[in-house]
C-alpha positions as CSV (number, residue, x, y, z in Angstrom):
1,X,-103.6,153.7,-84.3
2,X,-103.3,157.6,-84.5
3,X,-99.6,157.7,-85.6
4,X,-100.5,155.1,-88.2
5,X,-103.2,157.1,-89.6
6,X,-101.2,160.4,-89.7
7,X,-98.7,158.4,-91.5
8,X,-101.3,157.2,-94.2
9,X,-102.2,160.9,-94.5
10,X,-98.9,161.9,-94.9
11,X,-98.3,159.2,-97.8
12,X,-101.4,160.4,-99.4
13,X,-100.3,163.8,-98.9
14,X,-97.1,163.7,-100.3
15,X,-98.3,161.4,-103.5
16,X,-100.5,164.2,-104.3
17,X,-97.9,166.6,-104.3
18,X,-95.7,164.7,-106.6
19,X,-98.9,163.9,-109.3
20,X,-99.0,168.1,-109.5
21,X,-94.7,168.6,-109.4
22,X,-94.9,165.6,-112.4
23,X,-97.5,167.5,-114.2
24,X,-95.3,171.3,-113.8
25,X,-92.2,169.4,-114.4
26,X,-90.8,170.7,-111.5
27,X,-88.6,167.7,-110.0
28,X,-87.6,164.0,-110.5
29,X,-90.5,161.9,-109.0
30,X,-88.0,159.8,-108.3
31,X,-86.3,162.0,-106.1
32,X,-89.7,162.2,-103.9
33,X,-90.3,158.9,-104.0
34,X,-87.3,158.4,-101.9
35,X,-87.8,161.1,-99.6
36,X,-91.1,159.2,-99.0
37,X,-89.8,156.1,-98.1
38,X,-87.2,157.5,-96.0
39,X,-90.1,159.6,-94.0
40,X,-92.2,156.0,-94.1
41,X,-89.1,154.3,-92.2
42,X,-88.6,157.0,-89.5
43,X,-92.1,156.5,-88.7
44,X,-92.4,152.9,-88.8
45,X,-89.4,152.9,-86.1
46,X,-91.2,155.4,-83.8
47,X,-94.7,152.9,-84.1
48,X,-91.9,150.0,-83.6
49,X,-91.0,151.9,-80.3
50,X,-94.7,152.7,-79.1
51,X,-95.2,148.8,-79.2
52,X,-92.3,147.7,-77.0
53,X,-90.5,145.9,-79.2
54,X,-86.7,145.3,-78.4
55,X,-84.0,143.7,-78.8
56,X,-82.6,140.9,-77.1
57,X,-80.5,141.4,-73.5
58,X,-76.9,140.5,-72.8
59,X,-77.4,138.3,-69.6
60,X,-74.0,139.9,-68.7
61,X,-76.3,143.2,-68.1
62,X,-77.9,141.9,-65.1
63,X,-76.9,141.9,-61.5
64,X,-76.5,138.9,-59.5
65,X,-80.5,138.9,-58.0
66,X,-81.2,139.1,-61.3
67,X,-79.4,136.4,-62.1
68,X,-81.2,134.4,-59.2
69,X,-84.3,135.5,-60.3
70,X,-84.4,134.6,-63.9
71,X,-83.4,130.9,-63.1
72,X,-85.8,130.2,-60.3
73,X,-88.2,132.3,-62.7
74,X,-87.2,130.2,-65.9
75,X,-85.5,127.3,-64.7
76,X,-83.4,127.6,-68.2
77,X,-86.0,127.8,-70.3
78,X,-85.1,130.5,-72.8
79,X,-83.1,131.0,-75.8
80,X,-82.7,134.5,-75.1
81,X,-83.1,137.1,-72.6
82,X,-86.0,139.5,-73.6
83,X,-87.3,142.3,-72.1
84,X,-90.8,139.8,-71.2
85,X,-88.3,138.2,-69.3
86,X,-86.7,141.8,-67.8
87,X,-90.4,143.3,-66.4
88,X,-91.2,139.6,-65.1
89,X,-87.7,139.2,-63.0
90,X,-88.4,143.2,-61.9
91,X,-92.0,142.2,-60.6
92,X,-90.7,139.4,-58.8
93,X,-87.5,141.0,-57.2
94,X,-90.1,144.0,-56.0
95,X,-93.2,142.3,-55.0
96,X,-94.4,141.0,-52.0
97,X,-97.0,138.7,-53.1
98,X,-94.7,136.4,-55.6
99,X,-94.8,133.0,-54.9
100,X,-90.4,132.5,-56.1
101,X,-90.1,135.9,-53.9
102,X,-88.6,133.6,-50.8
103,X,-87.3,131.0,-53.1
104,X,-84.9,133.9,-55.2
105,X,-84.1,135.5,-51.5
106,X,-82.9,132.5,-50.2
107,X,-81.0,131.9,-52.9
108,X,-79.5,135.0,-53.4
109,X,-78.6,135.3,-50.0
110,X,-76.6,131.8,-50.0
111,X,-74.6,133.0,-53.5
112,X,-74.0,136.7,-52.2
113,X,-71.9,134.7,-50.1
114,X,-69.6,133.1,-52.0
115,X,-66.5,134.7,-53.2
116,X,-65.8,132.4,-56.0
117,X,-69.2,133.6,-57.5
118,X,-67.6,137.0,-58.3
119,X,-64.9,134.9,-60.2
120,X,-67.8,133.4,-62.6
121,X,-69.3,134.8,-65.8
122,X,-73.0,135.3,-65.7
123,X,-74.1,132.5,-67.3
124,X,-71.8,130.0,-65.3
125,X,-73.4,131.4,-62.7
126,X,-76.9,131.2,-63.8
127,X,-76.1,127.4,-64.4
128,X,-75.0,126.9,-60.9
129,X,-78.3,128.6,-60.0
130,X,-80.1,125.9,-61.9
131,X,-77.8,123.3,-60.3
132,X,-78.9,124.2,-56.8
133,X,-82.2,124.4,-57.8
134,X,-82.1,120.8,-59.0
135,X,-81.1,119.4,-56.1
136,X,-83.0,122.3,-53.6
137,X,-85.1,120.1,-51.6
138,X,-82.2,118.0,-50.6
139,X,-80.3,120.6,-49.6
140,X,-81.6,122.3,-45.6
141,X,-80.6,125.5,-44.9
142,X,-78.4,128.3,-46.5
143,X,-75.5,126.0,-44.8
144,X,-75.9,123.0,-46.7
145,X,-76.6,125.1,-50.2
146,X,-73.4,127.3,-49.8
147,X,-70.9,123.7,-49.5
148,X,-73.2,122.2,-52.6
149,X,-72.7,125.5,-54.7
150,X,-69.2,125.3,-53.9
151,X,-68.7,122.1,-54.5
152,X,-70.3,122.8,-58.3
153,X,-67.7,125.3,-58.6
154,X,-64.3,123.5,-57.4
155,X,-65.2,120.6,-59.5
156,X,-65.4,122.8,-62.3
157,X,-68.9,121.4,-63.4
158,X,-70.3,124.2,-63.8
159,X,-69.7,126.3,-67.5
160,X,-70.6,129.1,-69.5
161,X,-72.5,127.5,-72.3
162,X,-76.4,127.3,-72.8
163,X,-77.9,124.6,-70.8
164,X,-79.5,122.0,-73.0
165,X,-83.3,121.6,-73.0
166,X,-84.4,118.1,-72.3
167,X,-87.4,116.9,-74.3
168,X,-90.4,117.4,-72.0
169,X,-91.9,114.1,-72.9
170,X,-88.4,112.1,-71.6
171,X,-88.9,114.3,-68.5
172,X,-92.2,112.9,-68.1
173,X,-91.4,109.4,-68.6
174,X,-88.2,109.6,-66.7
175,X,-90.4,110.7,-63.5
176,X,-93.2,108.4,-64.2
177,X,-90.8,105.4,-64.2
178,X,-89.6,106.2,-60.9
179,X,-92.9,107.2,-59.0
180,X,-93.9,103.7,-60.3
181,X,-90.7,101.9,-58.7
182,X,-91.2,103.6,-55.7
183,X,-94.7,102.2,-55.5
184,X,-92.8,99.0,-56.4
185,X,-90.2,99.1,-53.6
186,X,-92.9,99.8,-50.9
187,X,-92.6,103.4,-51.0
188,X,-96.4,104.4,-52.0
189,X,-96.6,106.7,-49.8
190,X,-93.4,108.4,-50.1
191,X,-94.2,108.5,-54.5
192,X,-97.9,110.1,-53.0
193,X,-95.8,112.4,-50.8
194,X,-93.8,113.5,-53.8
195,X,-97.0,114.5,-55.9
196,X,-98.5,116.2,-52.9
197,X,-95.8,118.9,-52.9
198,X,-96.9,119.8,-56.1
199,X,-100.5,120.0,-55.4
200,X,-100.7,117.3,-57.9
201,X,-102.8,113.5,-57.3
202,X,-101.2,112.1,-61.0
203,X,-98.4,113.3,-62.6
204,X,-99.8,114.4,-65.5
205,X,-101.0,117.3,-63.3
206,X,-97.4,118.3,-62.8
207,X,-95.7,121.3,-64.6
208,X,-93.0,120.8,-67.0
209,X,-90.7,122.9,-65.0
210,X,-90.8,120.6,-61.9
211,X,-90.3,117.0,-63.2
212,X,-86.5,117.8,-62.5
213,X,-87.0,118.1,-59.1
214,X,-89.8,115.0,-58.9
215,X,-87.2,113.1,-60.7
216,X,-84.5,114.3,-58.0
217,X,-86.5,113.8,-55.0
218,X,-87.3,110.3,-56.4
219,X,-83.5,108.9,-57.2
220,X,-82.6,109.9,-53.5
221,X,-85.6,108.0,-52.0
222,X,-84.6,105.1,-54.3
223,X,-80.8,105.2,-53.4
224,X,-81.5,105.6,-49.8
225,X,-83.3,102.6,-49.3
């Protein structure tokens, strides 16, 4: 607020100066009127600064526990990487108390690895993050996730491009459809299960982000039978 009122005072400074410079014909007005402008866009960077506004990352900047981080953070949900998304995957990477913290370790730990990872450019390898993550509860043990990651990767599923987002209300009714057939099948209490490890009793009390993995869980209850 300071630097926007020194600003104003500067404006009104400078507008008085060229009122008396007009009136002693001592200079184009016109010529001050730019200078003013100029001066008003120097200063409306350095405010643009103060309030943390930047530009969007390159998620080829970022390391690969970055990486890890920003898809168990995200799950894939972004358009592009800001620097909200930066301080979030910093907190997370550094604290203790975060609840992904062993989630993004483990991962981490079963991509670091894999040598074929360092043959992949960061956003393949965030897809095969998101991949893994899909499919994470089915998978026991850093074992089990290192032959599934690299299964992604000699099939040559896994790409560069943007992962599509899927309409949260077709995620919804995708799950819903088979917690119901489930119930159908006999397996109540395997669809109750399912919404327990999500602290949920419905599944409108389930987050966006983990339908996916209800909807996962589900099909390999339902194939196994």
């Amino acid at each position: 607020m300071e630097l926007k009122q020194a600003i104003k005072e500067n404006t009104l400074a400078l507008r008085q100066l060229i009122t008396l410079l007009q009136s002693q014909h001592s200079a184009p007005a016109h010529n001050l009127e730019s200078m003013i402008d100029f001066n008003m866009q120097k200063k409306q960077s350095v405010i643009e600064s103060q309030v943390n506004i930047s530009a969007n990352i390159d998620i080829d900047s970022l390391d690969l526990k970055q990486i890890v981080a920003l898809a168990v953070l995200f799950k894939g949900d972004f358009e592009q990487i800001s620097q909200q998304h930066i301080e979030k995957i910093i907190a997370a990477i550094q604290g203790d108390d975060i609840e992904q913290l062993p989630q993004i370790n483990a991962l981490y730990m079963t991509l670091a690895n894999l040598k074929p990872i360092t043959l992949l450019p960061n956003m393949a390898v965030h897809n095969l993050c998101i991949e893994v993550l899909a499919n994470w509860t089915n998978l026991n043990g850093i074992a089990e996730r290192c032959e599934y990651a690299l299964s992604l990767i000699e099939s040559k599923k896994i790409t560069a491009n943007q992962p599509k987002k899927t309409d949260p209300q077709i995620l919804f009714s995708q799950a819903e459809q088979l917690i119901l057939q489930l119930a159908k099948n006999g397996l109540r209490n395997e669809a109750v299960r399912i919404l327990n490890q999500f602290n949920a009793k419905k599944l409108g009390q389930v987050s966006v982000e983990n339908l996916p993995e209800i909807i996962s869980i589900a099909k390999t209850l339902l194939n196994n039978q």
